[in-house]
Residue frames relative to the residue before (quaternion, step in Angstrom):
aa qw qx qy qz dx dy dz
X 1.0000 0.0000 0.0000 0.0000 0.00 0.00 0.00
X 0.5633 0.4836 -0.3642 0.5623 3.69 1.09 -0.76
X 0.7457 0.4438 -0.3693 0.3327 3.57 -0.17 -0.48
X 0.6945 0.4868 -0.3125 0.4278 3.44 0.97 -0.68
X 0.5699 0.5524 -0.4261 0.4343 3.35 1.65 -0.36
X 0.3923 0.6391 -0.3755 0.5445 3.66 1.41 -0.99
X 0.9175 0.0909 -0.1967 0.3335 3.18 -0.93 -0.88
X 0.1410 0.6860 -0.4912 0.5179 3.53 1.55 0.73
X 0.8046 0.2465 -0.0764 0.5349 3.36 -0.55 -2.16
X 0.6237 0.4527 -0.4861 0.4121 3.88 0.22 -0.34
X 0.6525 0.4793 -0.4448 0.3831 4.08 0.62 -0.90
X 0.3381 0.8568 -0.2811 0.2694 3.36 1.42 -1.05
X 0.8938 -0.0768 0.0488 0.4392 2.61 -0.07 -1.73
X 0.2066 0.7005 -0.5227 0.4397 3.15 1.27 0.95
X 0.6788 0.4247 -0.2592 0.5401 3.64 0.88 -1.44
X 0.7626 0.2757 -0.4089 0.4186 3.64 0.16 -0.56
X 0.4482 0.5930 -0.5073 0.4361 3.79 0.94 0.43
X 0.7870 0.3866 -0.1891 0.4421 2.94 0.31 -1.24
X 0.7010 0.4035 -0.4879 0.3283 3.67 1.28 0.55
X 0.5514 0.6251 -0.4199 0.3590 2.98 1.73 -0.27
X 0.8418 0.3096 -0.3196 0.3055 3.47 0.69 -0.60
X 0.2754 0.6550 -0.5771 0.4026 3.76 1.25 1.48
X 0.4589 -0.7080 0.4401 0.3073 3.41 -0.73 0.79
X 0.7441 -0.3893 0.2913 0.4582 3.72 -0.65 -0.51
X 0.5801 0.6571 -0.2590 0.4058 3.14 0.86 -1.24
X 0.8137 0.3215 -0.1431 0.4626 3.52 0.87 -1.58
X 0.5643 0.6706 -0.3442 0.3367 3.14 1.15 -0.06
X 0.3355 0.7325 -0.2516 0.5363 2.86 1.99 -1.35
X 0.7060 0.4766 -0.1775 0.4929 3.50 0.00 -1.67
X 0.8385 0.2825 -0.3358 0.3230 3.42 -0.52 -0.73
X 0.7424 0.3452 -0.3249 0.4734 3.36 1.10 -0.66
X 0.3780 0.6332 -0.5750 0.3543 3.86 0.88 0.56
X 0.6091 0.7035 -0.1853 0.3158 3.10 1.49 -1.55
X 0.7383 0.3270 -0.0837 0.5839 3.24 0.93 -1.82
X 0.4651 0.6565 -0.4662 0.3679 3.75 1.25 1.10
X 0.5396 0.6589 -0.0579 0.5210 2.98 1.67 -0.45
X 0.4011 -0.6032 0.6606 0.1972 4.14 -0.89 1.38
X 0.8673 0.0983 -0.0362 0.4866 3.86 0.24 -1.11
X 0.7751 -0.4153 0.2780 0.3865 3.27 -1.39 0.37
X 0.1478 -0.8415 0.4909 0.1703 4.01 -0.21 0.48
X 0.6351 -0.5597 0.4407 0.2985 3.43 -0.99 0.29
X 0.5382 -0.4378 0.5032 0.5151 3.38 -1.14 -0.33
X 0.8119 0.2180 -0.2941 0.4547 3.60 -0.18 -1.05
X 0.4877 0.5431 -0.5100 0.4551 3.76 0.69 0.75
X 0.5354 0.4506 -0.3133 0.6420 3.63 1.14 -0.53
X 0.7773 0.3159 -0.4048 0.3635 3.74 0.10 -0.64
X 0.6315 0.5707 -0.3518 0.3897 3.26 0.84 -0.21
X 0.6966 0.4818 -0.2872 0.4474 3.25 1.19 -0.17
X 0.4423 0.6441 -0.3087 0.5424 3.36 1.58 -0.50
X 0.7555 0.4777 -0.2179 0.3919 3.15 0.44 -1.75
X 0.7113 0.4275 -0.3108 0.4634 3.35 0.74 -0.86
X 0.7161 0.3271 -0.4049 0.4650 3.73 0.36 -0.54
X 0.5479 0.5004 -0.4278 0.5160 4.21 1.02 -0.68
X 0.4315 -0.6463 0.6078 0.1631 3.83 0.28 -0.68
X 0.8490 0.1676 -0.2632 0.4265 3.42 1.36 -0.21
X 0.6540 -0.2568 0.5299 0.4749 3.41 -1.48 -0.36
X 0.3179 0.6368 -0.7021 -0.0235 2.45 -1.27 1.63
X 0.6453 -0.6186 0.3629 0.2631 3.60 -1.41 1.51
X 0.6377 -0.2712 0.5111 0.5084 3.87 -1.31 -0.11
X 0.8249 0.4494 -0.2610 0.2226 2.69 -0.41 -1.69
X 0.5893 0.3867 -0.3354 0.6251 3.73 1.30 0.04
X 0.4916 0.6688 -0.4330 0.3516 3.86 0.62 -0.89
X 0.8954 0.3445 0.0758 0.2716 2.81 -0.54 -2.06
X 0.7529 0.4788 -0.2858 0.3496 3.03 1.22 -0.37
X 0.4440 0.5640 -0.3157 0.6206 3.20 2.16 -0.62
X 0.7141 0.3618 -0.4959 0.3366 3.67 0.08 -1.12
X 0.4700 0.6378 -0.3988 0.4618 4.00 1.51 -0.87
X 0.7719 0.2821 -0.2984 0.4854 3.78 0.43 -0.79
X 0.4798 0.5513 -0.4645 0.5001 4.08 0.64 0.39
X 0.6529 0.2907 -0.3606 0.5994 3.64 0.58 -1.36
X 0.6348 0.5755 -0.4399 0.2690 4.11 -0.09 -0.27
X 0.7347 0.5091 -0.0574 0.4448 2.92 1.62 -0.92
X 0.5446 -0.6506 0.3403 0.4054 3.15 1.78 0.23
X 0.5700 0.6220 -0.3742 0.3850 4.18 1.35 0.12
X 0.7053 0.1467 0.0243 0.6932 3.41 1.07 -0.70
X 0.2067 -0.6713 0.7111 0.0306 3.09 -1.91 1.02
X 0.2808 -0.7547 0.5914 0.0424 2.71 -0.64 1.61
X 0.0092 0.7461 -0.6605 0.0835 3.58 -1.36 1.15
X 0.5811 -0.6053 0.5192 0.1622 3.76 -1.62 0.38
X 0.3196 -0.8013 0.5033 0.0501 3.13 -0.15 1.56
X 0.7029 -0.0078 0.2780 0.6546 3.46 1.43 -1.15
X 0.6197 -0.5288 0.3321 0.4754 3.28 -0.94 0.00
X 0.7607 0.4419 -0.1704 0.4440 3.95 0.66 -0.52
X 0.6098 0.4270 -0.1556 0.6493 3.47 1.62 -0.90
X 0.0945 -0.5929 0.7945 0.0917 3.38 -1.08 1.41
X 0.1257 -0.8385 0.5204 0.1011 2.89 -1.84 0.16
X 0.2502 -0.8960 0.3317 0.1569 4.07 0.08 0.97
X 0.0968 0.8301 -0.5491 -0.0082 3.39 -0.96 0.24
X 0.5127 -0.7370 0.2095 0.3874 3.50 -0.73 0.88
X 0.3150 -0.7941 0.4202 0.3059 3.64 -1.09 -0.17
X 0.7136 -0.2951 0.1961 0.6043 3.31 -0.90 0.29
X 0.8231 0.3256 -0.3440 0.3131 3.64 0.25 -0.81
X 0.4967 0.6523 -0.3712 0.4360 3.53 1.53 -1.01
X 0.6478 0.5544 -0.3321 0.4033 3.80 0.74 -0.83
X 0.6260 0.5013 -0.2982 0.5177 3.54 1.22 -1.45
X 0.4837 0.7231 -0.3113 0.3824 3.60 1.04 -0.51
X 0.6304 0.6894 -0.0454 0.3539 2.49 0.32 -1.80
X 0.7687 0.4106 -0.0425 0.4885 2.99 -0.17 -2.49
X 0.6235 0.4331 -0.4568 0.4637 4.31 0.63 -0.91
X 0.7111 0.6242 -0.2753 0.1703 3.76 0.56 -0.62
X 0.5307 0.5234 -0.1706 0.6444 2.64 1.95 -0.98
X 0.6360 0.4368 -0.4251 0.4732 3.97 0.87 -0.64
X 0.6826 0.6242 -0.2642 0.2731 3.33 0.98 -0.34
X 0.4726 0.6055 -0.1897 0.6116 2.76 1.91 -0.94
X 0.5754 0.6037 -0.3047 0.4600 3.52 0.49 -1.39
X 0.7494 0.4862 -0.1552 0.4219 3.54 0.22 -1.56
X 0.7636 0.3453 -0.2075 0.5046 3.71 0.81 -0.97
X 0.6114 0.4667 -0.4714 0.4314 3.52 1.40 -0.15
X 0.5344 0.6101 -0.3670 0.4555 3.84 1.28 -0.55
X 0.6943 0.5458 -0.2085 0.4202 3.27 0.64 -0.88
X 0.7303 0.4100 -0.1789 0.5163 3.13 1.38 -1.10
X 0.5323 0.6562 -0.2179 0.4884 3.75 1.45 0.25
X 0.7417 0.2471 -0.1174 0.6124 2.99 1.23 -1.37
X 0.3567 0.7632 -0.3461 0.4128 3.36 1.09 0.85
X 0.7352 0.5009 0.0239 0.4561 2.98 1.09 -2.25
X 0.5236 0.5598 -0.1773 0.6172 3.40 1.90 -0.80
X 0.5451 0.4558 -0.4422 0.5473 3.67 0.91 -0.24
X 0.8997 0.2890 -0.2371 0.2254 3.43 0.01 -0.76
């Protein structure tokens, strides 16, 4: 029973490592991804990027991050069709995912009970 807590708190913060040291860009990405009920396309992901980033953003940034997420074990990349890839998160991309938002969570509490100090 101890051990499963260990490797409990050890996946933990493995996941919230492994979100701190994705840059923005992919983060963007993964959580466009895990916006989504069903696998999305690429230009479903860009459209969601685009719309919350406000900008244009090219393939040539797209695909290659969403290519370095599915490398990385965050997203499975699959084949909508021949021409249309499509991504969705995995078991780990979610755990990902999920440490980022606790993180966020944590610095927005922190940042509340802060403002109340002064």
């Amino acid at each position: 029973m101890v051990s499963d807590t260990i490797s409990e708190a050890d996946e933990q913060r493995d996941a919230r490592r492994a979100w701190v040291r994705l840059n923005n860009t992919r983060r963007d990405l993964l959580a466009a991804v895990g916006a989504f009920d069903t696998a999305p396309s690429g230009q479903e992901v860009k459209g969601i990027v685009q719309s919350e980033s406000g900008k244009e953003w090219p393939a040539s940034r797209l695909y290659p991050n969403l290519d370095e997420l599915a490398d990385a074990g965050l997203l499975a990349k699959g084949h909508q069709n021949k021409r249309t890839n499509e991504y969705a998160l995995t078991t780990w991309g979610e755990r990902v995912l999920n440490a980022g938002a606790d993180r966020l969570d944590e610095v927005r509490t922190t940042a509340r009970h802060t403002e109340g100090e002064r």
